[in-house]
C-alpha positions in Angstrom: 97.4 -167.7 -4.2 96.4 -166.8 -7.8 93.7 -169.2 -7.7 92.4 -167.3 -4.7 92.5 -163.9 -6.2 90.8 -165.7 -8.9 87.9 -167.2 -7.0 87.5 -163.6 -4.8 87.2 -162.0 -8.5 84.5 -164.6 -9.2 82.8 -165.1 -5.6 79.5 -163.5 -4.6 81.1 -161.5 -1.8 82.5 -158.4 -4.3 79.2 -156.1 -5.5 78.4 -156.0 -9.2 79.0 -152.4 -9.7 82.1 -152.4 -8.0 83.3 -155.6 -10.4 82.1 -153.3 -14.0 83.6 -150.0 -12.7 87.6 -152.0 -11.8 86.4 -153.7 -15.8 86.0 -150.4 -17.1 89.1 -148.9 -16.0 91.1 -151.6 -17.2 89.3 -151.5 -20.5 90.3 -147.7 -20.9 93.8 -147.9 -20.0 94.3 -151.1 -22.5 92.5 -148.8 -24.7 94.9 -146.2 -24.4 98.0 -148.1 -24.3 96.3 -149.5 -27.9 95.8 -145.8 -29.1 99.7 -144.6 -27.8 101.0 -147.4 -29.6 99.3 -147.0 -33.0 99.7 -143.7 -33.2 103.6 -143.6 -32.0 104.0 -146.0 -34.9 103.9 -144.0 -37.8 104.9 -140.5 -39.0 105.5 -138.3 -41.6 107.6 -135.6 -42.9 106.6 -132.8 -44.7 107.9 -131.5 -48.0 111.1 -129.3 -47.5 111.9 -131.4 -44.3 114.1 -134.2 -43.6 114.4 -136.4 -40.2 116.8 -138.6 -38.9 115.4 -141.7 -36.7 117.0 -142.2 -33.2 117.0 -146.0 -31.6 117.6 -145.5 -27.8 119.5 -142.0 -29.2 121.7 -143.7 -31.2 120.8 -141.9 -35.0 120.4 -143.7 -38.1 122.5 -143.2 -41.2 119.1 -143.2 -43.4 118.1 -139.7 -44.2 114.0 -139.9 -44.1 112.3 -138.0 -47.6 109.1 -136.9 -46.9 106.0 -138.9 -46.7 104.6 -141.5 -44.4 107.3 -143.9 -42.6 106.9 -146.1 -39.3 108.9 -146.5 -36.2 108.5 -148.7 -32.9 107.1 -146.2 -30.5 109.1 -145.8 -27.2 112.1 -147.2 -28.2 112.6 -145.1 -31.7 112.2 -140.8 -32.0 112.3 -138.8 -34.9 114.6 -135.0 -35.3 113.4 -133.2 -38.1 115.6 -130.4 -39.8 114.3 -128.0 -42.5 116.5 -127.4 -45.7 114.2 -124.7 -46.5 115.4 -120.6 -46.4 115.7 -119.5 -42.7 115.8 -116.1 -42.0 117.9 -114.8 -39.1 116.8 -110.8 -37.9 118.7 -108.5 -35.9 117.0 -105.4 -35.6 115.3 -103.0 -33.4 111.9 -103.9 -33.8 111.4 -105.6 -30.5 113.1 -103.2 -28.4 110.7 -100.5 -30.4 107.5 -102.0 -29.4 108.4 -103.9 -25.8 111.0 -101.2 -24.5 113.1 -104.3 -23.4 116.2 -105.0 -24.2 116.8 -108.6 -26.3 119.0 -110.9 -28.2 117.6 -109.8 -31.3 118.0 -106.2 -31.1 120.3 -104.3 -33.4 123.6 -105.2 -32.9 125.9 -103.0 -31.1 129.4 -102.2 -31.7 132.2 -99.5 -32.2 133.3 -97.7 -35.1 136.8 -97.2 -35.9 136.7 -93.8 -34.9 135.0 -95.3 -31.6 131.5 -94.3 -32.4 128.5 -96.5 -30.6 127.0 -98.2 -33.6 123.9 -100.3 -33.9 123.9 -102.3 -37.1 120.4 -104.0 -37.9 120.7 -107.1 -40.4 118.9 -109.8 -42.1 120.4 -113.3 -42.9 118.9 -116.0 -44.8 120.3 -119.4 -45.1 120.1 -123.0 -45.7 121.5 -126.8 -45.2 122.0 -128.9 -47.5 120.7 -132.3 -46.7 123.8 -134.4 -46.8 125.0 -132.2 -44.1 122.1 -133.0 -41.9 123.0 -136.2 -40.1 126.6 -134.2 -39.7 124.8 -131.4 -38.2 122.9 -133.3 -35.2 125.8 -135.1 -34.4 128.1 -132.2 -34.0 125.5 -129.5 -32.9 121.9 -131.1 -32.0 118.9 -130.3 -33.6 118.3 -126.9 -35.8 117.2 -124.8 -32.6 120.3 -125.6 -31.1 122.5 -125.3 -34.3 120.9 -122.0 -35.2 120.9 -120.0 -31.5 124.3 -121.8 -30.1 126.3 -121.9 -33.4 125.2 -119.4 -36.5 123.8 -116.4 -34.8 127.2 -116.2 -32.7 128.8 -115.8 -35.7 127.1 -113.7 -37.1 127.3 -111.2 -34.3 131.5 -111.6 -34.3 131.8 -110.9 -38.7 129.4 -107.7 -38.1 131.1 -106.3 -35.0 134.2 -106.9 -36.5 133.9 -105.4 -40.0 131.8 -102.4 -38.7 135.2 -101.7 -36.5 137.0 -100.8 -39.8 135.1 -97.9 -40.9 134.7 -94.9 -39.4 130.9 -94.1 -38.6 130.2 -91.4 -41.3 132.0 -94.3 -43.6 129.7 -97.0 -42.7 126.9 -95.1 -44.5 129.1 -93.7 -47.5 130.0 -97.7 -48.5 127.5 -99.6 -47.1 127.8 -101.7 -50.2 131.1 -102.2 -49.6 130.8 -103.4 -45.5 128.2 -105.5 -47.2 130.2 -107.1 -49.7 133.5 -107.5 -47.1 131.0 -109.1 -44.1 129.6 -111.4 -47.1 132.9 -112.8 -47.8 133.5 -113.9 -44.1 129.8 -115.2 -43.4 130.3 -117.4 -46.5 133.4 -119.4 -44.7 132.4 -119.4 -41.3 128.8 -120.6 -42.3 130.6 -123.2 -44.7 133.2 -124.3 -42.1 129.8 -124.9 -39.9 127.7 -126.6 -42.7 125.2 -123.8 -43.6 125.0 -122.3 -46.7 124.5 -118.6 -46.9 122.0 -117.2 -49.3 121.8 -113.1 -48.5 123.3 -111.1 -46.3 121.8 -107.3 -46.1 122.3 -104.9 -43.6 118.6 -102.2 -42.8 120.3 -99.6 -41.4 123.2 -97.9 -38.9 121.9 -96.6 -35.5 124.0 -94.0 -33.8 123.9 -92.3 -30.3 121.4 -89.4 -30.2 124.5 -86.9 -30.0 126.1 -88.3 -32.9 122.8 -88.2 -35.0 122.2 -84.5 -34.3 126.0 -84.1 -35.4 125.4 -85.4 -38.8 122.1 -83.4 -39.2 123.4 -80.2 -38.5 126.7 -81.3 -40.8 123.9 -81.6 -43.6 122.2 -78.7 -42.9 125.5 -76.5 -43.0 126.6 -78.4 -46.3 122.8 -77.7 -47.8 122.9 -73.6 -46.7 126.8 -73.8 -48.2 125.8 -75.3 -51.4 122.8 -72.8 -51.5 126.0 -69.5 -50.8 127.6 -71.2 -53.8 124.3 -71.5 -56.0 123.5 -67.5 -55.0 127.5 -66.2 -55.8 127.3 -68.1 -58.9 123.5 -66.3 -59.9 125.6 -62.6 -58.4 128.7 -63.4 -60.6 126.3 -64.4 -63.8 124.0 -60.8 -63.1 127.1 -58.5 -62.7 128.6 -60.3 -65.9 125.6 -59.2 -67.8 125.2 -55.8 -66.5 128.8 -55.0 -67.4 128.2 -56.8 -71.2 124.8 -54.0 -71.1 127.0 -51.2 -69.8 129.5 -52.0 -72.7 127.1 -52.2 -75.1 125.3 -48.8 -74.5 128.6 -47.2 -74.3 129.6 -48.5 -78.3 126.5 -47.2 -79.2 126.8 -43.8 -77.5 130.1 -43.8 -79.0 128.5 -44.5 -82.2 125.8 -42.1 -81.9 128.9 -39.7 -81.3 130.3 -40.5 -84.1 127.7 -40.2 -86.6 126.8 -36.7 -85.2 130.7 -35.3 -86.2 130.1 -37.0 -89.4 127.2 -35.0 -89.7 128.5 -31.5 -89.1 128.5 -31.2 -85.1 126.9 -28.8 -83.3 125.2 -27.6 -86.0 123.4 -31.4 -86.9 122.3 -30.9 -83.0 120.3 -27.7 -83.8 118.4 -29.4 -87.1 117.2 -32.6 -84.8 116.5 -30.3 -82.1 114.0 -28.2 -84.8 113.1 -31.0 -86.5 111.6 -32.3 -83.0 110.6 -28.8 -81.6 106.5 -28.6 -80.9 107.1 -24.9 -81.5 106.4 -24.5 -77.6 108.6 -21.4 -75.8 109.5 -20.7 -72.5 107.3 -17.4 -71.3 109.8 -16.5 -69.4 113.9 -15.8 -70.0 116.6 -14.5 -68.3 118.7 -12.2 -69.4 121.8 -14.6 -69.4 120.0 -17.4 -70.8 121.2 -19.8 -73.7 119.0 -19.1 -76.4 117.0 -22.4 -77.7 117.8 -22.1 -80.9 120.8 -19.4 -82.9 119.7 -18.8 -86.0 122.9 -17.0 -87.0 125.1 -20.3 -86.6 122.5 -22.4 -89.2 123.7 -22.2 -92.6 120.8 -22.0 -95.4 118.0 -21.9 -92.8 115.7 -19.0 -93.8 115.0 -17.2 -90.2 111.0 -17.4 -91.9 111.1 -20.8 -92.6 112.6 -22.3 -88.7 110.3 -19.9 -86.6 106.6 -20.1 -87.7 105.1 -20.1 -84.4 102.1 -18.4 -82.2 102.7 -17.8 -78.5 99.3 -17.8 -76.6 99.3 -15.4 -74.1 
């Protein structure tokens, strides 16, 4: 039978073309097989990377560095994991921009004093590359590990510690819901062979209602410490207007004092003379006060106190 096949492959009866075009296609598909097979051979990882070579799926126990190393293609594959810093985001950023709801949007929980909360965080992290052959095993490759495995914890430690604070507190001691959510990542990501390197929450997002709450809380605390600021600028004012008052009235008094010293009434009279422009009323009734009584002035010469010229 072959030797058939053979001799219709070599007779006359099959065309020329039709015997280069079948040559051709076999030549391209060898050609390609060749290709698959030298380029399946060989690969490399990169610098911050290490892989893990599967026979069949069973893994290796070698832990590949990076550079250039070989396989045999079809029957080996290579996972690659990244000890690098990976940065996990929860935040409404997405939800902003698409209007869609998402896995990655801020994440939602209650307050102890049952207040809607939105909590948007950032988590970096690492593995360490003993723990990389450990990790596929358990949880697959880093896609996996990450989505099925870290983030899920992550969402449990910041529901859970935002629930014991009461909403107003969750901004008062951020540091402090930072520092107590730290402490549990660090466990549950070491329990699950990650190493956390920051934890750090953006900010809390409340209802609408609850937002305008606080607002018009600041504003009233703002006008009240403006009251208090005011009072206090009254209280200071009044203080020194009494201390003013107070002092013009020792001085009165010792004005007062000075004049008895100085003979009374009569020491009036001499200032009063000693000040006069020599300028007299043209007219005065007959009850009036005279300005000046030059009876009651002791050793005043009437010639020498009224020395004046009325114009008429």
């Amino acid at each position: 039978m072959a030797k058939k096949r053979y001799r219709f492959w070599k007779s006359d009866s099959m065309p020329h073309e039709v015997k280069m075009v079948i040559t051709g296609i076999i030549a391209f598909i060898c050609l390609v097989i060749f290709f698959i097979l030298l380029f399946g051979a060989w690969y490399t990882v990169d610098a911050g990377d290490r892989a893990i070579t599967l026979t069949f799926g069973k893994a290796s126990q070698e832990i590949m560095q990076p550079g250039l190393h070989f396989k045999i293609p079809i029957i080996q594959s290579v996972i690659v994991y990244s000890i690098r810093t990976q940065t996990i985001k929860f935040d409404n950023i997405n939800n902003a921009v698409t209007a869609t709801p998402n896995e990655y949007d801020a994440l939602s929980s209650a307050s102890k004093d049952l207040q809607n909360v939105n909590t948007a965080v950032i988590i970096n992290y690492h593995i360490n590359e003993k723990d990389v052959l450990n990790i596929y095993q358990q949880y697959g490759d880093s896609h996996t590990y990450q989505v099925n495995i870290l983030e899920p914890i992550i969402r449990n430690v910041v529901k859970a510690t935002t629930a014991h604070y009461n909403a107003q507190d969750l901004v008062d001691n951020r540091s402090e819901v930072v520092t107590e959510a730290t402490n549990i990542l660090n466990s549950e990501f070491a329990g699950k062979n990650a190493v956390l390197d920051n934890f750090n929450i953006v900010n809390f997002l409340y209802s609408p209602e609850y937002t305008a709450a606080i607002e018009q809380k600041a504003v009233q605390t703002q006008l009240l410490q403006k009251s208090q600021i005011e009072l206090e600028t009254t209280k200071v004012q009044a203080q020194q207007r009494v201390a003013q008052a107070t002092g013009e009235s020792e001085a009165i008094k010792a004005q007062i004092s000075a004049i008895a010293a100085q003979g009374g009434s009569n020491y009036l009279q001499m200032l009063a003379i000693n000040r006069w422009q020599g300028n007299v009323p043209l007219v005065v009734g007959g009850n009036s006060v005279p300005f000046i009584n030059l009876n009651s002035i002791a050793g005043v010469g009437v010639s020498a106190v009224v020395n004046t010229n009325i114009t008429k």
